[in-house]
N, C-alpha and C positions, 0 to 999 in steps of 0.2 A: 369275509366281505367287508366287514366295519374297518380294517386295515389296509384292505386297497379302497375305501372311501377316503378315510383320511389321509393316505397316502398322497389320492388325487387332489386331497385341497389344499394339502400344504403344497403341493409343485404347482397346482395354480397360483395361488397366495405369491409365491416368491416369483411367479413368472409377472404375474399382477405390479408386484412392487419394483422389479429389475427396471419394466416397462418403463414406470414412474419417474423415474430416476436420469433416466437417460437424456443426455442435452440435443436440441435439435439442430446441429451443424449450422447447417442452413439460416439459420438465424443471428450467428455466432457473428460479432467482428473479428475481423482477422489482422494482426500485428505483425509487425516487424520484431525482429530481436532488440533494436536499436529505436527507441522513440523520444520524440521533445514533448514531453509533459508540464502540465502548469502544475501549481504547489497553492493549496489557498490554505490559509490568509495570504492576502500580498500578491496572489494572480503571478506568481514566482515561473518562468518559462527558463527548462531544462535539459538536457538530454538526461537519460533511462536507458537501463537495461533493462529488457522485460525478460526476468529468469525464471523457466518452469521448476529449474533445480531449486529455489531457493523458497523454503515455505513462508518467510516474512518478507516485508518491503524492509527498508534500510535507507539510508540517508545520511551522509556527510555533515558532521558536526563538530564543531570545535567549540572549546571555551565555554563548558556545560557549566552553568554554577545552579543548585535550586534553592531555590527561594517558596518564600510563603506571601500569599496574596489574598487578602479576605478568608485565611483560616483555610486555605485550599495548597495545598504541595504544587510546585510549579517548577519547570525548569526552562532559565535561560540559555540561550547557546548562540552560537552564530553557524547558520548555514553556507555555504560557500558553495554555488554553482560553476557550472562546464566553463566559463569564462571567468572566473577568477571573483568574480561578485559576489561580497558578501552583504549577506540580511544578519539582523540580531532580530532572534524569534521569544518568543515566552510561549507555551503551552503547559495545559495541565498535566502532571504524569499519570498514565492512567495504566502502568506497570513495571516493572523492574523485573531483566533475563538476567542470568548468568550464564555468557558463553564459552563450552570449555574449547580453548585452542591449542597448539603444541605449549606457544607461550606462555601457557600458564590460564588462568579463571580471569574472566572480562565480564562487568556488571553493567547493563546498557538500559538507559532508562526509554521509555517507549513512549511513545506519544502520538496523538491522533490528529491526519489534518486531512485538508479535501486536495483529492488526486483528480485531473482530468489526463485520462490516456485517448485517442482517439474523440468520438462524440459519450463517453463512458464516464460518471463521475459518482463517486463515492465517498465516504467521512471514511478512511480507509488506518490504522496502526502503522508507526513504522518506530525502527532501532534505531536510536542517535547512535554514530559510530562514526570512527575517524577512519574515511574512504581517502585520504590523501593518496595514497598508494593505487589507488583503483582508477580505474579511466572513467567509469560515470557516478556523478554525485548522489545519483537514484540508483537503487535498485528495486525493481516492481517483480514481488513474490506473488506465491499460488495464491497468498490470501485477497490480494484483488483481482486476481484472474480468475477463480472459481467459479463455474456456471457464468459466465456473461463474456468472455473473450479466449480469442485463440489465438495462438503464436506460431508463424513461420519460419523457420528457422534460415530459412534463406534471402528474408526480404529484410529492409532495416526501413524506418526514415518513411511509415507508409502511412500514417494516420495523424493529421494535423490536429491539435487539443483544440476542439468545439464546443466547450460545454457550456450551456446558460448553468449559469449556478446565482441561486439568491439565497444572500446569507438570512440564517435565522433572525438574527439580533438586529435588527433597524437600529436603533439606539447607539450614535456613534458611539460615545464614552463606553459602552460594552463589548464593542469589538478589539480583536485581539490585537498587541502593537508590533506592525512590524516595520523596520528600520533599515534602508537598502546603505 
């Protein structure tokens, strides 16, 4: 008896948590494969790939040098969007991957900025990486899709970047410099 008791509460317990867990569709935004996304700082307007295969965002960067800013690791680069426009960015580094490829070991410094995809907006990571060869300068991984957006694989081009975003930092001299 004390074994089909607890039996029954561990398959309730995990029927309990499954519950939990589960996203409610219905409340979901729904994406195109293909969206113009903004980039802040800079309110930077892009096209995206929104890749469920891909567990990080990514992002075209050339001309990475890091530098140190008030005792803090920093790296500058220039981003280069869908229309050939380049910004020179400074973010802090807030990691460093090593990605293996056939070509051999690639070390991608990761940085953090705010993503507006649809009405959706997030302080979100992404890989500097040289997307030259790729057809969009964005790519939007699982890690901003997770629990708050869903992707159609059939639709592109379907959700225009709406987001009010107010930056933390009032203080102009504190906000980040960026240079179109």
């Amino acid at each position: 008896m004390r074994k089909l008791t607890l039996s029954l509460l561990l398959a309730f317990s995990f029927t309990v948590h499954a519950n939990e867990s589960k996203v409610d569709i219905e409340e979901q935004s729904v994406l195109g494969h293909q969206e113009i996304v903004t980039l802040f700082p800079g309110e930077i307007q892009t096209k995206a790939r929104i890749d469920t295969g891909a567990a990080t965002n990514s992002m075209y960067a050339v001309d990475t040098k890091v530098i140190e800013e008030n005792g803090e690791e920093m790296v500058s680069f220039t981003f280069i969007d869908h229309q050939d426009q380049e910004y020179i960015l400074t973010r802090p580094i807030v990691d460093k991957v090593t990605i293996k490829q056939a070509s051999g070991k690639q070390t991608r410094y990761v940085v953090e900025m705010g993503l507006c995809v649809g009405t959706h907006y997030e302080e979100t990571r992404f890989t500097l990486a040289d997307r030259s060869r790729m057809t969009f300068p964005i790519l939007v991984g699982r890690n901003f899709l997770e629990n708050s957006l869903l992707v159609s694989s059939s639709e592109k081009m379907v959700a225009s970047p709406e987001c009010e975003v107010e930056l933390a930092k009032k203080d102009l001299e504190e906000l980040p410099v960026v240079q179109p």
